[in-house]
TORMI-776198 format. One record per atom (N, C-alpha, C, O): x, y, z; atom name. Coordinates in pm, whole numbers. Layout:
TORMI-776198
((X,Y,Z),'CA');
...
end
This chain:
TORMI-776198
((83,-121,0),'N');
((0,0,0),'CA');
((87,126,0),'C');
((53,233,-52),'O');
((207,103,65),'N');
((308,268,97),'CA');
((322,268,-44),'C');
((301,376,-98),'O');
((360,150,-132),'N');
((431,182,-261),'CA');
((345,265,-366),'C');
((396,324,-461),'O');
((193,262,-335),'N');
((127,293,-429),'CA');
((79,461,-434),'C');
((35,520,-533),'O');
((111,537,-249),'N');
((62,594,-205),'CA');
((253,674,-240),'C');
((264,793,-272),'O');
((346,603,-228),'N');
((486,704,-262),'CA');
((444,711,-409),'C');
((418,830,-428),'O');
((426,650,-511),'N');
((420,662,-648),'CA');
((304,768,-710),'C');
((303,832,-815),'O');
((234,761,-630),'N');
((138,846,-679),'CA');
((175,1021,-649),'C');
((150,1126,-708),'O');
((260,976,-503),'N');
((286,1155,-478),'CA');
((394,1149,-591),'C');
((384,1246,-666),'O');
((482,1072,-621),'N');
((595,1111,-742),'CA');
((508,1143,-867),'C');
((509,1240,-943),'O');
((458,1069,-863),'N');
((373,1101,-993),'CA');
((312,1247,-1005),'C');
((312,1292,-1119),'O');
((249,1342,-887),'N');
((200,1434,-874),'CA');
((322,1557,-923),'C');
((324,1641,-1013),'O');
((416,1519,-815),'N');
((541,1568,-781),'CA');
((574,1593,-941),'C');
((611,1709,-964),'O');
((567,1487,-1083),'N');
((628,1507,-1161),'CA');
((575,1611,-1260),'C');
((621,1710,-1317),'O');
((461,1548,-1255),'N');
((353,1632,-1352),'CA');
((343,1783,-1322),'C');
((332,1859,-1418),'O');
((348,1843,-1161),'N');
((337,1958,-1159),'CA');
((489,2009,-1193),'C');
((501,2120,-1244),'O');
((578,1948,-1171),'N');
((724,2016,-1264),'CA');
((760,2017,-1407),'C');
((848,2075,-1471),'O');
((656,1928,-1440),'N');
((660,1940,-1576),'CA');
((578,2069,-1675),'C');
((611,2123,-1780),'O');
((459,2085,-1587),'N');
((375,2192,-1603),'CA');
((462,2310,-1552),'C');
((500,2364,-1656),'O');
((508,2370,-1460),'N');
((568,2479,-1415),'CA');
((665,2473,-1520),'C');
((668,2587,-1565),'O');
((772,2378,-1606),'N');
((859,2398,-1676),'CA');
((832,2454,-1807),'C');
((901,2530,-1876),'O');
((683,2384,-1836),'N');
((645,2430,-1971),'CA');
((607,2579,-1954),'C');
((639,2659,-2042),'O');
((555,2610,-1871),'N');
((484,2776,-1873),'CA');
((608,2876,-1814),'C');
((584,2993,-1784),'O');
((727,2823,-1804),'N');
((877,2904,-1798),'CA');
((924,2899,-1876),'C');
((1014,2984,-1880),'O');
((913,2804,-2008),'N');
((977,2820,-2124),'CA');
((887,2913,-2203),'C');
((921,3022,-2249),'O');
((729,2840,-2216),'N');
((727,2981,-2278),'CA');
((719,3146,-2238),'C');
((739,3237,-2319),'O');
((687,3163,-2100),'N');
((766,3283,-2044),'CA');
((891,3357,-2133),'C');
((871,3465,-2189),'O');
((1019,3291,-2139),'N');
((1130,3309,-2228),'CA');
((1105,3278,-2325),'C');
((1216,3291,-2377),'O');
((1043,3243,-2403),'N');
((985,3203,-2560),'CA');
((931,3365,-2619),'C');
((971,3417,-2723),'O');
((827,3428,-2517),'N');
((793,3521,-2520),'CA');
((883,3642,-2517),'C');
((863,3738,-2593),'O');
((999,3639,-2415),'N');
((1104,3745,-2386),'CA');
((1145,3751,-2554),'C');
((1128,3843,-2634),'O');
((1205,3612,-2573),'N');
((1288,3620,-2718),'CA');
((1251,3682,-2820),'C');
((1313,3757,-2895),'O');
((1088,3628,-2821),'N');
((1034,3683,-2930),'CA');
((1023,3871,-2956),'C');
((1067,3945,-3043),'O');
((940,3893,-2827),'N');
((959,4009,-2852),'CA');
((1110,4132,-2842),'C');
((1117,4246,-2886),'O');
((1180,4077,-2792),'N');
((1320,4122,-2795),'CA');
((1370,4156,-2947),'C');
((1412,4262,-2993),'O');
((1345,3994,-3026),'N');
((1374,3983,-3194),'CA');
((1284,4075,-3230),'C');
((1342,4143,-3314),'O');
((1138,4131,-3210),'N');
((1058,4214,-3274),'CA');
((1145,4328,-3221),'C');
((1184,4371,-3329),'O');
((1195,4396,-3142),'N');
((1239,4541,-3113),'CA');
((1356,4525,-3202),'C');
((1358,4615,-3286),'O');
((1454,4440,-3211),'N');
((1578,4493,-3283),'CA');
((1495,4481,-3418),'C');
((1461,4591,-3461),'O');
((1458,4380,-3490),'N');
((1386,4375,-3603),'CA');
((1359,4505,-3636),'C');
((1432,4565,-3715),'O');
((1258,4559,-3583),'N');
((1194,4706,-3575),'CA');
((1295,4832,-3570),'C');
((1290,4932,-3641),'O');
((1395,4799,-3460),'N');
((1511,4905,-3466),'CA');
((1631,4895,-3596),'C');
((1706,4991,-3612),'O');
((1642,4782,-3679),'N');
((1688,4748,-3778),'CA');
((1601,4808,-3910),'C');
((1644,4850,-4018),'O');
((1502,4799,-3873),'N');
((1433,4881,-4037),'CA');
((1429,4994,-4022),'C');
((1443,5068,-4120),'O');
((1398,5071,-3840),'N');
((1409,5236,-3843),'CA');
((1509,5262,-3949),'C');
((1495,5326,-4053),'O');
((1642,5183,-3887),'N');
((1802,5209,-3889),'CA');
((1834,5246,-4063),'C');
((1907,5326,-4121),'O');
((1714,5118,-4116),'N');
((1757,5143,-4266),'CA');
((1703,5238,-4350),'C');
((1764,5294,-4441),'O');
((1577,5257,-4317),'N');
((1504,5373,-4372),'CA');
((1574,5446,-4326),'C');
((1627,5492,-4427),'O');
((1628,5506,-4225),'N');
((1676,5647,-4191),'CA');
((1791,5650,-4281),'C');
((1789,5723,-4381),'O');
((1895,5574,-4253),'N');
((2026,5528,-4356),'CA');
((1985,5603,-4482),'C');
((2034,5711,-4514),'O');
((1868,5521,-4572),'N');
((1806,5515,-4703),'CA');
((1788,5698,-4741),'C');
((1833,5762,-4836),'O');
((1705,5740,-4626),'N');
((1692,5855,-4631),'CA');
((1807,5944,-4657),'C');
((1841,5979,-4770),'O');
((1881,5988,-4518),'N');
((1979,6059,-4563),'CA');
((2122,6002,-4671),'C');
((2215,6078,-4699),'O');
((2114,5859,-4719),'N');
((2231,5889,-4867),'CA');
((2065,5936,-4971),'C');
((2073,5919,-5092),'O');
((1983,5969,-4936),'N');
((1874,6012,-5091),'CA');
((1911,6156,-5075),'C');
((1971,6226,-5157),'O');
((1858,6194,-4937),'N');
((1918,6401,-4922),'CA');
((2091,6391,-4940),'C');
((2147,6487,-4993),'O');
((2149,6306,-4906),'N');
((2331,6364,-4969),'CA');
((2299,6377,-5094),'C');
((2304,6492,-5139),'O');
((2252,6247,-5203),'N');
((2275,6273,-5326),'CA');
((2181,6346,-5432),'C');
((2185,6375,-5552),'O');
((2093,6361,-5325),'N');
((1994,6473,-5432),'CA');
((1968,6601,-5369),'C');
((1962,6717,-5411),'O');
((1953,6544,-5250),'N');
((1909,6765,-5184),'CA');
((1749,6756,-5183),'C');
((1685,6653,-5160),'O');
((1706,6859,-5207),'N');
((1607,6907,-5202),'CA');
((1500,6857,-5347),'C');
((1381,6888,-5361),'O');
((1585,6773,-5441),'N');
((1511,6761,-5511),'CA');
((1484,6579,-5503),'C');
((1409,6536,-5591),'O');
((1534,6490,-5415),'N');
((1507,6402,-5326),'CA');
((1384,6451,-5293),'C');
((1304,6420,-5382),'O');
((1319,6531,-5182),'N');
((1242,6612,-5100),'CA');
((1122,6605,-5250),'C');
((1041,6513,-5253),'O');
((1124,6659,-5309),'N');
((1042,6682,-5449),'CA');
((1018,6561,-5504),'C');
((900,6531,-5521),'O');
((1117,6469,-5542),'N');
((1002,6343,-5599),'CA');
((990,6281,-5524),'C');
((919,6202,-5587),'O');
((998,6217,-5379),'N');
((976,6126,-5282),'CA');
((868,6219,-5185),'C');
((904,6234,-5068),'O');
((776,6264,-5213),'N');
((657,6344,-5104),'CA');
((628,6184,-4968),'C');
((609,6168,-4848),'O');
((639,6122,-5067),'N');
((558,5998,-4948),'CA');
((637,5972,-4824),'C');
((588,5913,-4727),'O');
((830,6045,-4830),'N');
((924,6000,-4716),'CA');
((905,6119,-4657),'C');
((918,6225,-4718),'O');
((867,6109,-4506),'N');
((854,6233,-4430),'CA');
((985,6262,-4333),'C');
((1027,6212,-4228),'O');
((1040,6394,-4443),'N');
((1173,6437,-4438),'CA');
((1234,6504,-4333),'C');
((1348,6533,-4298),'O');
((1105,6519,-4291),'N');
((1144,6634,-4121),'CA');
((1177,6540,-4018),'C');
((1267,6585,-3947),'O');
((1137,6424,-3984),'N');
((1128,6328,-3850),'CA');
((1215,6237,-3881),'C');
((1264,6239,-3994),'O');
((1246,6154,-3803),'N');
((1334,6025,-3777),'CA');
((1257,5894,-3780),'C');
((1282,5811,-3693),'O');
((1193,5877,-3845),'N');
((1125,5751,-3910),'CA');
((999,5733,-3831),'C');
((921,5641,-3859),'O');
end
């Protein structure tokens, strides 16, 4: 009877560490992800802005004139 009554608390014992492990991974599943979305995001500011100013080095103001759709005043 002890054996069935130790096995069963292991058994409890296992399942709830297995559950707490899964909902800590994805905890950090989540960190990662959104971490990769901010640089992602800080990587395309980075390039549009880049994009932008070599268009005003090599054109000026007339960059400014055919591109209306890049808004030339702000930082992306």
């Amino acid at each position: 009877m002890g054996g069935w009554i130790f096995g069963a608390i292991m058994f409890v014992v296992a399942v709830r560490a297995a559950y707490s492990s899964h909902w800590r991974i994805q905890r950090e599943s989540a960190k990662v992800a959104e971490m990769t979305t901010a640089f992602l995001d800080s990587e395309y500011r980075c390039n549009i802005l880049r994009q932008r100013n070599i268009a005003i080095g090599a054109y000026g103001e007339e960059a400014k004139r055919r591109r209306p759709d890049i808004d030339w005043e702000t930082d992306a």
